[in-house]
C-alpha atoms as an extended CHARMM CRD file, in Angstrom:
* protein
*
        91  EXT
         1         1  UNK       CA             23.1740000000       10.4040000000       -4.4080000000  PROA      1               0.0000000000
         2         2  UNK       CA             23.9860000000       11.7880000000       -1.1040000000  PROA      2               0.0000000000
         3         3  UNK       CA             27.4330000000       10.9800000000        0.6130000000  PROA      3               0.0000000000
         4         4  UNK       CA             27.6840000000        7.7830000000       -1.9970000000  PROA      4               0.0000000000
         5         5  UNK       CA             24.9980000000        6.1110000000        0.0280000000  PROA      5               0.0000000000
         6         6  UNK       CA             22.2800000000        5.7750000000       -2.8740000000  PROA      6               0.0000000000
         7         7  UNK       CA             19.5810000000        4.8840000000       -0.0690000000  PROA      7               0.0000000000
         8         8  UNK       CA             20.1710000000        8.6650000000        1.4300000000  PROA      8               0.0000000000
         9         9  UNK       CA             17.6910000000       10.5100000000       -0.7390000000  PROA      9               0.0000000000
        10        10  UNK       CA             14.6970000000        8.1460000000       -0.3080000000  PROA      10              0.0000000000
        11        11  UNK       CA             11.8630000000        9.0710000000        1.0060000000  PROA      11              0.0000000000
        12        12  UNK       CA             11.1440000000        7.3940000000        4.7360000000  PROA      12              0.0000000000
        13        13  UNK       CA              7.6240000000        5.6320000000        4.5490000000  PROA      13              0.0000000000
        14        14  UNK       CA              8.3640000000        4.3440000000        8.2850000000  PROA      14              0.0000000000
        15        15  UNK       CA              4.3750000000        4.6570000000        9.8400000000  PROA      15              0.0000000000
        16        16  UNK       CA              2.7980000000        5.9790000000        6.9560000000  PROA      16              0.0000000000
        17        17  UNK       CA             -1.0470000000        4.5810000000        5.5500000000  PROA      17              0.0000000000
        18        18  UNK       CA             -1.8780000000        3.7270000000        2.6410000000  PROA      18              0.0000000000
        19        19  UNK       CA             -5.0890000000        1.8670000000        1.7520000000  PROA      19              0.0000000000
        20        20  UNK       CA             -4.8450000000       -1.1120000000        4.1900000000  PROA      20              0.0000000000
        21        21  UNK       CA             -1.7100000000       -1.0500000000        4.3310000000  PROA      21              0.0000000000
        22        22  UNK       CA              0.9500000000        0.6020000000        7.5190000000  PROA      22              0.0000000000
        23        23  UNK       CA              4.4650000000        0.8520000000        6.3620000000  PROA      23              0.0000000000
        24        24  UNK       CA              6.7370000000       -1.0780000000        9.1290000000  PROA      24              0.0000000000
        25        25  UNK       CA             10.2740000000       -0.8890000000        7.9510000000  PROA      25              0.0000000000
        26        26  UNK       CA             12.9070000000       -0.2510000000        4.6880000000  PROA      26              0.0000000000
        27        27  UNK       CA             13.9350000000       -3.3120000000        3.7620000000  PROA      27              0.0000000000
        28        28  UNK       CA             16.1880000000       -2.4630000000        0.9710000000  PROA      28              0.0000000000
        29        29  UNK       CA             15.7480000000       -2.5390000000       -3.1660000000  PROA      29              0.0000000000
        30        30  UNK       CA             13.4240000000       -4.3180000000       -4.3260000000  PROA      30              0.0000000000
        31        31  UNK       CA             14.5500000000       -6.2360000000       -7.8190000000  PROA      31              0.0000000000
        32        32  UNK       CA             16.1720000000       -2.7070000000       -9.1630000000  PROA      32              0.0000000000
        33        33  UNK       CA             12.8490000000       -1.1550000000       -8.7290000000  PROA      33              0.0000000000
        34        34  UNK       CA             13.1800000000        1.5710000000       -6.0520000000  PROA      34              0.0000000000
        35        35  UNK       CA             12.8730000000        0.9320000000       -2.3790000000  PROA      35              0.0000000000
        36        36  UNK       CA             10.7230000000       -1.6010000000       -0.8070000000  PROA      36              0.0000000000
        37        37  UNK       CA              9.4020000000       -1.5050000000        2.6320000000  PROA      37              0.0000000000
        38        38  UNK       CA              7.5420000000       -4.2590000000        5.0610000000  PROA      38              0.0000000000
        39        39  UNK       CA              4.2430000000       -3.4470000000        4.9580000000  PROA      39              0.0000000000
        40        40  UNK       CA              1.7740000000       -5.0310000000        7.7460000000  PROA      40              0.0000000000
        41        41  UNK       CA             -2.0420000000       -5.3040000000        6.0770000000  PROA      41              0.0000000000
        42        42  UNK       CA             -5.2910000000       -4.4640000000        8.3630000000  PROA      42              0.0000000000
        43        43  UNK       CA             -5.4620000000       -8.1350000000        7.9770000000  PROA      43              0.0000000000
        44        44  UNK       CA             -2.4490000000       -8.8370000000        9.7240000000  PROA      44              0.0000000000
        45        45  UNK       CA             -0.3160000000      -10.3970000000        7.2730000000  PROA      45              0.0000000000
        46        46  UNK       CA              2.4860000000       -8.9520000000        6.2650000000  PROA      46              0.0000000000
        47        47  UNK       CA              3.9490000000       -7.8930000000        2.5910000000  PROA      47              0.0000000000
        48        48  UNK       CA              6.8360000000       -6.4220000000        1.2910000000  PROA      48              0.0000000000
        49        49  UNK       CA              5.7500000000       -3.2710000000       -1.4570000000  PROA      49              0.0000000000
        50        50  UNK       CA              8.1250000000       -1.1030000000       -3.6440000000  PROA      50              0.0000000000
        51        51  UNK       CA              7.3900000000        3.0240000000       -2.3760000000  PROA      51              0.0000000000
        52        52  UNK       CA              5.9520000000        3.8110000000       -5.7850000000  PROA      52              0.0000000000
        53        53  UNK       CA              3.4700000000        1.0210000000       -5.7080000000  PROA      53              0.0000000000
        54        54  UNK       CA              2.6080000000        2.2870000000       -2.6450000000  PROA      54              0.0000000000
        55        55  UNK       CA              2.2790000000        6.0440000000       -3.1930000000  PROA      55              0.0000000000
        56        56  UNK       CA              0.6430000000        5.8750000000       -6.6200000000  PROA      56              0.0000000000
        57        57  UNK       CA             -2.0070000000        3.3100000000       -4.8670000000  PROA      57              0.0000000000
        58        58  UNK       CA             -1.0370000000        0.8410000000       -7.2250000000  PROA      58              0.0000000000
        59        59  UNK       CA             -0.4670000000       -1.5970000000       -3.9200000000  PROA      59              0.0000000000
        60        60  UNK       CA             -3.5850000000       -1.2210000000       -1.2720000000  PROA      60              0.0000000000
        61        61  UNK       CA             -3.4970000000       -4.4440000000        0.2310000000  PROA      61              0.0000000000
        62        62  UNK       CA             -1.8070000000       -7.6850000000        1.1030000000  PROA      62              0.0000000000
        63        63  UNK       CA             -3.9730000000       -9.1270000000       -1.1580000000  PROA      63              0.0000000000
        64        64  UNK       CA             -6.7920000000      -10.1890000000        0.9990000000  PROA      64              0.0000000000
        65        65  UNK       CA             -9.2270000000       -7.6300000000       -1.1610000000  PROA      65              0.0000000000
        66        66  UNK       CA             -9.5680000000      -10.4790000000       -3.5230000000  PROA      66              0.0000000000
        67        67  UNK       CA            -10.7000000000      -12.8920000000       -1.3620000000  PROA      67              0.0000000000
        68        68  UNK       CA            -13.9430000000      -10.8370000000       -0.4780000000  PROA      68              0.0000000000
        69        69  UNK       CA            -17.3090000000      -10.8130000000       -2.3880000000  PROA      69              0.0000000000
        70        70  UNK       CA            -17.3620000000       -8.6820000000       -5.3370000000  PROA      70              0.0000000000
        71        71  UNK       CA            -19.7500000000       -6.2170000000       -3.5580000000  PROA      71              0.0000000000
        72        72  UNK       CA            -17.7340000000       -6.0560000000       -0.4830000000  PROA      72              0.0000000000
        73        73  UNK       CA            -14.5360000000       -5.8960000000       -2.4660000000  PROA      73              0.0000000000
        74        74  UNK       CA            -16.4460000000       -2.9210000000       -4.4250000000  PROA      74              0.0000000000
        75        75  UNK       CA            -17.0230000000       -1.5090000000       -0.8740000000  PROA      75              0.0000000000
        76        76  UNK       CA            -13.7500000000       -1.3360000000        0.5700000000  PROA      76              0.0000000000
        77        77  UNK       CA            -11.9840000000       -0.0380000000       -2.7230000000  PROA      77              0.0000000000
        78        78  UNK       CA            -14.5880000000        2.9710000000       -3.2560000000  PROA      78              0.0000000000
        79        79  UNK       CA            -13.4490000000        3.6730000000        0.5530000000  PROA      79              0.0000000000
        80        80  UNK       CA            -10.1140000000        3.2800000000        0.1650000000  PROA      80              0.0000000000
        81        81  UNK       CA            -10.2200000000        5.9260000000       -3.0380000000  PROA      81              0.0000000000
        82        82  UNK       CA            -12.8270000000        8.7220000000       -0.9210000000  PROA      82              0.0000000000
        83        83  UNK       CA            -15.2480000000        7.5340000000       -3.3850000000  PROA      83              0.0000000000
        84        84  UNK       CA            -18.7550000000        6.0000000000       -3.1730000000  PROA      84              0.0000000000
        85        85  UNK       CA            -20.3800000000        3.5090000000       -4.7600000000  PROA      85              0.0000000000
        86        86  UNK       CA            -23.8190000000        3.2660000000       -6.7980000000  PROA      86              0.0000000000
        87        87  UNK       CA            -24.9900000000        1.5100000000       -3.8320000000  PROA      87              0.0000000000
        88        88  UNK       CA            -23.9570000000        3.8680000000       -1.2690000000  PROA      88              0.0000000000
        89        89  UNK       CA            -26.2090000000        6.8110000000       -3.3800000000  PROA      89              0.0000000000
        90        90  UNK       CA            -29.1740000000        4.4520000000       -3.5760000000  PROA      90              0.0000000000
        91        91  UNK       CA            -28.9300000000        3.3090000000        0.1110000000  PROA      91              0.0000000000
């Protein structure tokens, strides 16, 4: 800690990407867990996400990835991780 302030040392997510996900603002602690920060999904809905579950990719969406077909959901994810899919080789 940093001038008492415990929030001084954090690391500012403010505009970064991850997954589907663009980091809008800190919006405190999140349950004791670390910092959590308003997150606004490609979808347009918005969710709140904890920095860790964020930068470990644990937290890639708003959710909405589960609502697609399972070979769409496949999709997204392998492009999300850099990766391809079985599908993308054959096709």
């Amino acid at each position: 800690m940093r001038n008492g302030n415990k929030w001084s040392n954090f690391k500012d997510e403010t505009g970064n990407r991850y997954g589907m996900l663009t980091v809008k603002k800190f919006v405190g602690s999140w349950r004791g867990k670390g910092a959590a920060w308003l997150c606004v999904c490609d979808c347009g809905n918005e969710t709140i996400v904890t920095g860790v579950n964020l930068r470990r990719g644990y937290t890639r969406s708003c959710g909405c990835i589960n609502k697609l077909p399972i070979e769409e959901r496949r999709r997204v994810i392998s492009e999300l991780q850099g990766t391809d899919t079985k599908a993308d080789r054959e096709g």
